[in-house]
C-alpha positions in Angstrom: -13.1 -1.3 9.8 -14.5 -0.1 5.9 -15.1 3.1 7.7 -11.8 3.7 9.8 -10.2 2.5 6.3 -11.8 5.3 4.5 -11.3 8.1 7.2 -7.4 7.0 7.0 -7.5 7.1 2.9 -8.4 10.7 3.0 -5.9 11.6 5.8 -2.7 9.2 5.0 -3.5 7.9 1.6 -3.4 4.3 0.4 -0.1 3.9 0.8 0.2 5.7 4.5 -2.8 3.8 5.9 -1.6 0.6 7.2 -3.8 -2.4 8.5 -2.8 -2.1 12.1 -4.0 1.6 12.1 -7.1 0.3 10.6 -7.7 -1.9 13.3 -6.9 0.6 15.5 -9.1 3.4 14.8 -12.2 0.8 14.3 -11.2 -0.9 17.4 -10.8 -4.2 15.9 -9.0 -7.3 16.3 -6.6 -8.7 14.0 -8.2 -11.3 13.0 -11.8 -10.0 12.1 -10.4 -8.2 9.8 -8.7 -11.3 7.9 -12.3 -13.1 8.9 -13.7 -10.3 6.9 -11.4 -9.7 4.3 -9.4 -12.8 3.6 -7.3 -10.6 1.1 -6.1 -8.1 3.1 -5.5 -4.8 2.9 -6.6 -4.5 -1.2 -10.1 -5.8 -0.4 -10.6 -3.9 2.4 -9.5 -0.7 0.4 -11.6 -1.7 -2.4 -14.8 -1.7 0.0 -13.9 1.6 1.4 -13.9 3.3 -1.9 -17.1 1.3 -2.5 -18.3 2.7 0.6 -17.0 6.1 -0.1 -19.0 5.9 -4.1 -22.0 5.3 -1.8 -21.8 8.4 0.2 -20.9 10.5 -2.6 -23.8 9.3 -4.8 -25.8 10.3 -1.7 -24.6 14.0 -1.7 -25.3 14.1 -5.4 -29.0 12.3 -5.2 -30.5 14.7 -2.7 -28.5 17.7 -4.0 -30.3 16.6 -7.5 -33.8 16.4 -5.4 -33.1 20.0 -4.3 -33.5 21.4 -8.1 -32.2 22.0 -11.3 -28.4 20.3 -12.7 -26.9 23.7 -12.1 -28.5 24.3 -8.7 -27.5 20.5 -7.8 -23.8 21.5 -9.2 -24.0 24.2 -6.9 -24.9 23.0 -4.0 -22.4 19.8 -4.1 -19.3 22.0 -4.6 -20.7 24.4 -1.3 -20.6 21.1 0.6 -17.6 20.1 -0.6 -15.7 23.7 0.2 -17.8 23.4 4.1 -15.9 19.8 4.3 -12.4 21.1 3.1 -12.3 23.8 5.5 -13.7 21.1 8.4 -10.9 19.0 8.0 -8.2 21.6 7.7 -7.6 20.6 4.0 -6.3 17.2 5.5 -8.8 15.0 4.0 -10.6 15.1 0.4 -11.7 12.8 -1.8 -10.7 9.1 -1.1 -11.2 8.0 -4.3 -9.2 10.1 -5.9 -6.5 9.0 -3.6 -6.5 5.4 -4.1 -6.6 6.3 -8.0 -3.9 8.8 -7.9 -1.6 5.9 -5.6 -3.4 2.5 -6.9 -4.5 2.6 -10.4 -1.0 1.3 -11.9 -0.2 -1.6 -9.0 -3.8 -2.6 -8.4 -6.6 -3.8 -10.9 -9.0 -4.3 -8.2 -8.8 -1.0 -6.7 -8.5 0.9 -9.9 -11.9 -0.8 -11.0 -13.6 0.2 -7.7 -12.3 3.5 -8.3 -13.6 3.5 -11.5 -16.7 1.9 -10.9 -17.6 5.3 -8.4 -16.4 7.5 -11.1 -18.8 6.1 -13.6 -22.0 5.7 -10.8 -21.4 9.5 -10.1 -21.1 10.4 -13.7 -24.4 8.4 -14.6 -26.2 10.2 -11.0 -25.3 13.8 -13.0 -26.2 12.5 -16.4 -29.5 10.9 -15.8 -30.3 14.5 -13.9 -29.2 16.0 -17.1 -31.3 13.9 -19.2 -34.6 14.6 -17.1 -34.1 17.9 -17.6 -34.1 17.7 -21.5 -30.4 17.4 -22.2 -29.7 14.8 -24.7 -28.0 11.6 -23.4 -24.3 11.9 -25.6 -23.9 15.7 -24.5 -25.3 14.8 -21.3 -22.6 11.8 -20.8 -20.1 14.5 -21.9 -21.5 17.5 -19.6 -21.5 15.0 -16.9 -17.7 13.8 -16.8 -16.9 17.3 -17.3 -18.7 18.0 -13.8 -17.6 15.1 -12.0 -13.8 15.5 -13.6 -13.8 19.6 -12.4 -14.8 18.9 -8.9 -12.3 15.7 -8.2 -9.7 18.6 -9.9 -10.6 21.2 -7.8 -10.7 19.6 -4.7 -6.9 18.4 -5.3 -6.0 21.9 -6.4 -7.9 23.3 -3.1 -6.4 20.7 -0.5 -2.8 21.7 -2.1 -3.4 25.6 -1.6 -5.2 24.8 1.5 -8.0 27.5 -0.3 -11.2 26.9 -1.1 -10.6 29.4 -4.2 -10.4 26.7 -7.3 -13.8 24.5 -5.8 -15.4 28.4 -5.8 -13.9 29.2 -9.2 -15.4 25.2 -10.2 -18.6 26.2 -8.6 -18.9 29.2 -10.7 -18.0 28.3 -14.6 -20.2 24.9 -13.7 -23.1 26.6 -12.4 -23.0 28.9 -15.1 -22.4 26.6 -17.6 -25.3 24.1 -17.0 -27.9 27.3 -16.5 -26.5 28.4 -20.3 -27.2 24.8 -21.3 -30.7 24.1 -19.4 -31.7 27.4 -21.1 -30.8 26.5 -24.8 -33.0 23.4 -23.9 -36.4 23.4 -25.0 -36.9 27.1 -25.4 -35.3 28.0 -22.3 -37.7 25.4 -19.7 -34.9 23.3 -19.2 -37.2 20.2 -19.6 
């Protein structure tokens, strides 16, 4: 059910994704899902944008494995064009959604949503640190990045054109190799 809820919040949105469509694209009964989540829809949403932080801080740990912040950067926003043009532009980030339609109506999902704001922000951050960045500029590089994908991703699925996440990719990328170089004489660590 946490998994058809999250497909559904990146096609229909919060608001479009009702619980008997849940049930029906995770082949559920009615009342498992109220066994499961006694609150309803709301708690069900907030464990699909839990489950959605998890994925995402996924895709930002092994992109971080694979090499520097700026190469990490990189590599995230390539995935993140591959999935826009998968889906047709019809799905993005979920999170994003539920913020964009939640975040006034609902305490609960707004702190889930920003609860995978800040675990994604602190993934790029501590990266940043390792690599010789001090923490406050690292805290501040590190909203900027997660802040410019969310952005271009939204900008992307509304021209249905990959062009802002490639125009993101590029002034991130080349601002965190200008930053890793100033660091410690140009080692980046």
């Amino acid at each position: 059910m946490v998994e058809a809820m999250l497909v559904l919040l990146q096609e229909r949105g919060y608001a479009g994704t009702g619980v008997n469509a849940v049930l029906e694209a995770g082949a559920a009964p009615k009342g498992s899902l109220y066994f499961h989540f006694p609150e309803g829809k709301e708690s069900l949403g907030v464990r699909a944008v839990e489950l959605a932080a998890e994925q995402y801080r996924a895709v930002i740990a092994a992109a971080a494995a694979a090499g520097d912040a700026a190469e990490a950067v990189g590599h995230v926003l390539d995935q993140v064009a591959e999935e826009l043009v998968a889906a047709d532009f019809a799905a993005g980030c979920p999170v994003a959604v539920v913020t964009l339609e939640t975040s006034a109506h609902s305490d609960r999902l707004r702190a889930a949503c920003e609860a995978a704001y800040d675990s994604w922000i602190a993934l790029v951050r501590e990266h940043l640190v390792a690599h010789g960045v001090a923490p406050g500029e690292a805290t501040a590089l590190a909203e900027t990045v997660v802040s410019t994908v969310e952005g271009a991703m939204i900008v992307s699925r509304a021209r249905r054109d990959v062009g802002p996440v490639r125009s993101a990719r590029q002034v991130l990328v080349d601002l965190l190799r200008t930053r890793l170089a100033d660091v410690d004489g140009g080692t980046g660590r």
